[in-house]
C-alpha positions as CSV (number, residue, x, y, z in Angstrom):
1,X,4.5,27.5,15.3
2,X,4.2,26.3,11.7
3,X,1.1,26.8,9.6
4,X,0.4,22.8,9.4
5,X,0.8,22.3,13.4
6,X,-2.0,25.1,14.2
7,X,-4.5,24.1,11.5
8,X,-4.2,20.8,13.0
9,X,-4.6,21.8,16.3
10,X,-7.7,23.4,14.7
11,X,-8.8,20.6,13.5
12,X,-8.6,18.2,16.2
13,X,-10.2,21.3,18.3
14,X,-13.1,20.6,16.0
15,X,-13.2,17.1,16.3
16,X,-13.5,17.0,19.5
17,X,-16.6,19.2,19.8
18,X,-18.4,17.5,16.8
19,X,-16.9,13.5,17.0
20,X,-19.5,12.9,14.2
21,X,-16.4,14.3,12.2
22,X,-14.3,10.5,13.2
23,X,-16.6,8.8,11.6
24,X,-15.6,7.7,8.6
25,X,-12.5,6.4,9.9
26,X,-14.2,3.7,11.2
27,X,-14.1,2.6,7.6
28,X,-10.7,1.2,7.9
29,X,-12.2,-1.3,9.9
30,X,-12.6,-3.1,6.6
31,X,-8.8,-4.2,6.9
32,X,-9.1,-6.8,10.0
33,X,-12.1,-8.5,8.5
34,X,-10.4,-8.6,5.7
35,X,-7.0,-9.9,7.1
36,X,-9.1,-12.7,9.0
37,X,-10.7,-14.1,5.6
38,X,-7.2,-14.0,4.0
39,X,-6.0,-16.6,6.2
40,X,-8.7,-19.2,4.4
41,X,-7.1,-19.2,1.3
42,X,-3.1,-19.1,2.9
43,X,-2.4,-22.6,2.0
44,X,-1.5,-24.8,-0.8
45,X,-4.4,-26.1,-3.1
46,X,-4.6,-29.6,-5.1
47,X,-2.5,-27.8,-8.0
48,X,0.4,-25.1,-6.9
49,X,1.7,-23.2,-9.9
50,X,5.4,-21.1,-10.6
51,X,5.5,-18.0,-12.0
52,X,8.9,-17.7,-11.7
53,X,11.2,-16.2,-14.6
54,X,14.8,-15.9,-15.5
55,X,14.3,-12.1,-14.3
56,X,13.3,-13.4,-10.7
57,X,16.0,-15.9,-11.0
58,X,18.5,-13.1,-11.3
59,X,17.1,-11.2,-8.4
60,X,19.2,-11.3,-5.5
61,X,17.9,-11.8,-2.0
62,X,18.4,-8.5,0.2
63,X,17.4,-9.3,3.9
64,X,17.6,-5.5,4.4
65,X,14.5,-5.1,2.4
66,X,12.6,-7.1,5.5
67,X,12.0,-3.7,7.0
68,X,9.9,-1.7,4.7
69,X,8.4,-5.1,3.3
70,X,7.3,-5.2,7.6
71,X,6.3,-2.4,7.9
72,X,4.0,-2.3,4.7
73,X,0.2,-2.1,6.2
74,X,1.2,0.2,8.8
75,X,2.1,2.6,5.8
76,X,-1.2,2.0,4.1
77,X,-2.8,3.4,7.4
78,X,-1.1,6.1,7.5
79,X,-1.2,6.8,3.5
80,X,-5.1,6.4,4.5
81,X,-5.8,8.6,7.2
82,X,-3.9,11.3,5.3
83,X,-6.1,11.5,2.7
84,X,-9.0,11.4,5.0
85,X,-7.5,15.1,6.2
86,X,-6.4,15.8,2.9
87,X,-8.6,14.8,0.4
88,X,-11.7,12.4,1.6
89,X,-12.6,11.8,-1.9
90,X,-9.4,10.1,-2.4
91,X,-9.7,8.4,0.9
92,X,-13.5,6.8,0.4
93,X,-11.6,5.7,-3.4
94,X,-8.6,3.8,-1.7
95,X,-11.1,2.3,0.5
96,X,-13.4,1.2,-1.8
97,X,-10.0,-0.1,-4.6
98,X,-8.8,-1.5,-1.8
99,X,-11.3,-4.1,-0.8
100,X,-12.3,-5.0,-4.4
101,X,-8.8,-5.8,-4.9
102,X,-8.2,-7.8,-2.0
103,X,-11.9,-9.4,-2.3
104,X,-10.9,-10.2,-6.3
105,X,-7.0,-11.5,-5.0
106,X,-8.5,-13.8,-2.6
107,X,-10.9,-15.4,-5.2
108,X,-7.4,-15.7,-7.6
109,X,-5.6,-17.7,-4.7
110,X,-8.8,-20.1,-4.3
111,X,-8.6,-21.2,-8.2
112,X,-5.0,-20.1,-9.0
113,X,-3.0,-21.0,-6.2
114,X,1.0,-19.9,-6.7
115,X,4.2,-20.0,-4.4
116,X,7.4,-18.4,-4.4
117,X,10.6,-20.4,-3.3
118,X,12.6,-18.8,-0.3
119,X,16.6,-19.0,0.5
120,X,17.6,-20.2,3.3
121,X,18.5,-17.3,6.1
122,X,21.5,-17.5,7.4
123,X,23.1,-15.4,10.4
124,X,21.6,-13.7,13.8
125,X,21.6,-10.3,13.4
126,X,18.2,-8.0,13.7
127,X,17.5,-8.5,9.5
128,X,18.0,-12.0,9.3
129,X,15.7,-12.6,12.4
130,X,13.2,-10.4,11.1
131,X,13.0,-12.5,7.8
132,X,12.9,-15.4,9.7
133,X,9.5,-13.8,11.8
134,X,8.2,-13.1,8.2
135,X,8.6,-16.1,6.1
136,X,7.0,-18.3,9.6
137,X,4.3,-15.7,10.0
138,X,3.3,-15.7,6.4
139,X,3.2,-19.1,3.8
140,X,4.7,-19.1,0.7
141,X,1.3,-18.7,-0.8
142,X,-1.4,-15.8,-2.0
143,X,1.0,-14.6,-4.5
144,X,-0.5,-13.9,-7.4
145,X,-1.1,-10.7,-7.5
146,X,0.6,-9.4,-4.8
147,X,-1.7,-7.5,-2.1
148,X,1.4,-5.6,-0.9
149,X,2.3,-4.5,-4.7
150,X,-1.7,-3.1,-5.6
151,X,-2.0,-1.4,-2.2
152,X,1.3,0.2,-2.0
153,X,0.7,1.2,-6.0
154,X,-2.9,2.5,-5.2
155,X,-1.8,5.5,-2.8
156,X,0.6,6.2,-5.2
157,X,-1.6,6.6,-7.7
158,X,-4.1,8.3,-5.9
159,X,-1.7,10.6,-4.4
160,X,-0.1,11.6,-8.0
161,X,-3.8,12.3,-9.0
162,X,-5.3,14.3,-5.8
163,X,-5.8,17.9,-5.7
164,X,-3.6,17.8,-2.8
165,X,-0.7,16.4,-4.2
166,X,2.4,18.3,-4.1
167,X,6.2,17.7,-4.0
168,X,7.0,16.6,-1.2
169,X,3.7,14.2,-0.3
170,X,4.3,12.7,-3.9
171,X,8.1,12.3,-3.1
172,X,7.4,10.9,-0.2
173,X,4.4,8.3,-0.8
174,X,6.6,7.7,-4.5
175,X,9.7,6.3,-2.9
176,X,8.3,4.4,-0.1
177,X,5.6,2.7,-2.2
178,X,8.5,1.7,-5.0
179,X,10.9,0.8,-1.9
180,X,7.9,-1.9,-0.5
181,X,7.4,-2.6,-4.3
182,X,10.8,-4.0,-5.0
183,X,10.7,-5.2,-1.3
184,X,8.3,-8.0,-2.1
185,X,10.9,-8.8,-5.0
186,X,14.3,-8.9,-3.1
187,X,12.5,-10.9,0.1
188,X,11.7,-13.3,-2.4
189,X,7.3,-13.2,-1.2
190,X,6.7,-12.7,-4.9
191,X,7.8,-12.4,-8.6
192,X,7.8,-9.7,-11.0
193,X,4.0,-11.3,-12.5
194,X,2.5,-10.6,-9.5
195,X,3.9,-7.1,-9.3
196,X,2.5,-6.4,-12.6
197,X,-0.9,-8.5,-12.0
198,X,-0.9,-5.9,-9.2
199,X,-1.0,-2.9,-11.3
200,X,-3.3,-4.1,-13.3
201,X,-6.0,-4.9,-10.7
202,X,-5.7,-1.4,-9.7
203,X,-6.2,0.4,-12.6
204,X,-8.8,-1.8,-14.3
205,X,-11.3,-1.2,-11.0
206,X,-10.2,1.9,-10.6
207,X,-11.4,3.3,-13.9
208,X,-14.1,1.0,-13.0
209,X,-14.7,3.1,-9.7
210,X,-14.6,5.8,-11.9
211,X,-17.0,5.3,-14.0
212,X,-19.1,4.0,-11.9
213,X,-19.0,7.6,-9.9
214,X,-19.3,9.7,-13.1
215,X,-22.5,7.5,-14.1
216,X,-24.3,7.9,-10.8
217,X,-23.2,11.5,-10.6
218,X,-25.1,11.8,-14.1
219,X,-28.0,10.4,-13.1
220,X,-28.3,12.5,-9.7
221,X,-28.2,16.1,-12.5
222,X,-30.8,14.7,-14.9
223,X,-32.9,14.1,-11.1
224,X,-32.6,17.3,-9.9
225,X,-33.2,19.1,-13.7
226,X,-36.5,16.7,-13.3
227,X,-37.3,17.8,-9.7
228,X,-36.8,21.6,-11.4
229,X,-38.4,21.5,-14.0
């Protein structure tokens, strides 16, 4: 039995004599509230803008991409709960990135509404029908920036910068953050700005988060040098 099975045995052992230890995972509870309010602001407002450029214009449309695009929030869940055993710090961050991105993306769609224009699909086999099941579950709206480009590039990033990164975790959460990346490209959903819009929002709160941690944990030394002296 490998190393990794038994300490997770271990673990779970442990978890289930102290469930105070599940707690927050609860956290992630966060995502269906915040999947219910995004449905306010999936429409068209009184002015619908285009981003498009010549580079999305020469983008082909890949059906094939439908899968990872799909299966995109069940990766964040896992991406989530692995740094909850691997590194919690990282795990409160993505939390805490995560929702002040989305919160800040759905106040962009209420003043800045954008759209994307999709192909038509054509054929019946398992790709085209799962394109189909996308583009009528989700409007052609709340695309700028793109909420599956700044989540899938935050656990990159916080994996590439966690004490418990290593080769083949960074591998792994590399290409299949990139893969639903270009995903949101070659399904048409969204256009190289909102990739790069995406980035953005992550790294500008996230060296806000930052910040905001160093500060407070400044102000919690000069307490207890006080409370010493």
């Amino acid at each position: 039995m490998g190393k990794g099975l038994i300490k997770l045995i271990q673990f779970l052992r442990i978890g289930l004599k102290e469930p105070k230890r599940w707690l927050p995972l609860g956290l992630m509870l966060i995502f269906p509230l915040l999947g219910y309010m995004y449905h306010f602001v999936d429409h068209p407002t009184r002015h619908v803008h285009s981003l498009v450029t010549s580079f999305d214009r020469a983008t082909p449309f890949i059906k094939y991409f439908a899968l990872p695009y799909g299966v995109w929030i069940f990766y964040i869940y896992v991406c989530l709960i692995y740094f909850y055993f691997k590194d919690r710090k990282a795990y409160y961050r993505s939390i805490a990135l995560y929702t002040v991105c989305a919160l800040t993306c759905y106040a962009i769609y209420s003043v800045f509404q954008t759209t994307v224009p999709r192909p038509a699909v054509t054929g019946d086999d398992a790709f085209a029908r799962l394109v189909t099941y996308i583009y009528h579950r989700d409007e052609p709206y709340n695309c700028f920036p793109s909420i599956h480009c700044f989540s899938s590039y935050m656990v990159m990033r916080m994996i590439f910068t966690s004490p418990a990164r290593g080769r083949w975790n960074r591998v792994l959460i590399g290409t299949m953050s990139v893969t639903i990346i270009c995903s949101t490209l070659f399904m048409k959903q969204h256009v190289i700005l909102d990739a790069v819009s995406a980035f953005a929002l992550v790294e500008i709160y996230r060296l806000l988060l930052l910040k905001t941690a160093s500060w407070f944990g400044q102000q919690n030394a000069v307490r207890r040098q006080q409370m010493q002296a």
